[in-house]
N, C-alpha and C positions, 0 to 999 in steps of 0.2 A: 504494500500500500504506500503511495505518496502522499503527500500534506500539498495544499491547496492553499492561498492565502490570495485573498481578492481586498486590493484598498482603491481609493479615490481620496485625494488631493486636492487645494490649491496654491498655485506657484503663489512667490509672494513679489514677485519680478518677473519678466517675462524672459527665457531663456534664448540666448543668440544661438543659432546654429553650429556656432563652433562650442560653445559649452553645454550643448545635448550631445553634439558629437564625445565628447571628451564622457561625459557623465555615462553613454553607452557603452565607451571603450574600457571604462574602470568598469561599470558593471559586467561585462562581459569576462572580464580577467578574473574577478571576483568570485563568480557565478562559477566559473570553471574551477576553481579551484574547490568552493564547499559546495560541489556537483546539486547547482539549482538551477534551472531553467524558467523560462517565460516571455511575456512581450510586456513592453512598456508604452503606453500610447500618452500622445500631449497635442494641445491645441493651441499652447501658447498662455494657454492660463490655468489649465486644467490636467491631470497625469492620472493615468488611471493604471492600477499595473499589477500583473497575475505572476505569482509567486511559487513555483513547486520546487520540492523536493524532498529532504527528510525535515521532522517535522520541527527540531531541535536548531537545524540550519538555516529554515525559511523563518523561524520566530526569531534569531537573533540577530539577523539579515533586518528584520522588519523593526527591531528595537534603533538599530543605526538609521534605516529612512524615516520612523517618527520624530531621532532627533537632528533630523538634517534641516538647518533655516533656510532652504530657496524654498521649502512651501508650508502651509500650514490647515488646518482643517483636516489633518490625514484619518480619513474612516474606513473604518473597516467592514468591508459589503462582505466577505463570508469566509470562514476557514472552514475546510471540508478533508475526509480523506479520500482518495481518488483510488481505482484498481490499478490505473495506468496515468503516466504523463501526460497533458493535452499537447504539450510543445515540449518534446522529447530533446527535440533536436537545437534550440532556440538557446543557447548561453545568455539570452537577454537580446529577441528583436526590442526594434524603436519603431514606433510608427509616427509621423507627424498627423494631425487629422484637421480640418475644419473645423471652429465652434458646433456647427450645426449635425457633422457627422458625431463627433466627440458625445452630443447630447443623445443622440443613436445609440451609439453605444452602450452609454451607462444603462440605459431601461434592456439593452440584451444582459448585462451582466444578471448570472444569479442571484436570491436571497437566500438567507437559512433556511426559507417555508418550502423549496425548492429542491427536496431529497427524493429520487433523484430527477436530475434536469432532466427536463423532455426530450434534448437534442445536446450533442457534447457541443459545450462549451466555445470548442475549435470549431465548429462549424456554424455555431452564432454569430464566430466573431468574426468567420471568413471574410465575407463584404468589405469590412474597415480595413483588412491587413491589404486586399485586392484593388483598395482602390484610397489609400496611402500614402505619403510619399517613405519611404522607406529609412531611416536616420542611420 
């Protein structure tokens, strides 16, 4: 079983392209290393980001992004245990999205009330990764 951690954010500044680019490349080096995978999506104001792996690694992972100052508000939309990774293969995608997509988004993400999802997760979210710009 993997661990699941779903939050949403907001920036407390809007991030430039080169410091989403950087913040992906630490997360990605990080990721790989206490073997956690996911995608991180942002509109520019907003960051919403799915968190797997063990359950020990994604909670202490997620103790550093609450106290990280570029955003604040950080909620926690659901921890779950999963049979399998939704983003096996993902060190940490980035997606940039649109306000308007971004808000898409948050109503695909799960709730708690939500055991189990109708449809995995990864294919709720397909759409916003397919039509993205990719960080």
């Amino acid at each position: 079983m993997f661990y699941q951690l779903i939050y949403v954010s907001r920036a407390v500044a809007p991030l430039s392209a080169e410091e989403m680019q950087s913040l992906i490349t630490h997360a990605r080096n990080f990721n790989s290393i206490h073997h956690i995978t996911g995608v991180l999506f942002y509109d520019g104001e907003h960051f919403a980001q799915i968190l797997e792996g063990a359950e020990n690694e994604v909670e202490s992972l997620y103790a550093r992004i609450k106290a990280d100052t570029r955003h604040r508000q950080v909620t926690t939309v659901t921890r779950t245990r999963r049979p399998r990774r939704e983003y096996p293969h993902w060190g940490m995608a980035g997606h940039l999205l649109a306000a308007a997509q971004f808000a898409e988004l948050v109503k695909c993400l799960p709730d708690e009330t939500e055991q189990p999802a109708p449809r995995s997760l990864r294919v709720r979210l397909e759409p916003f990764v397919a039509h993205s710009q990719r960080l």
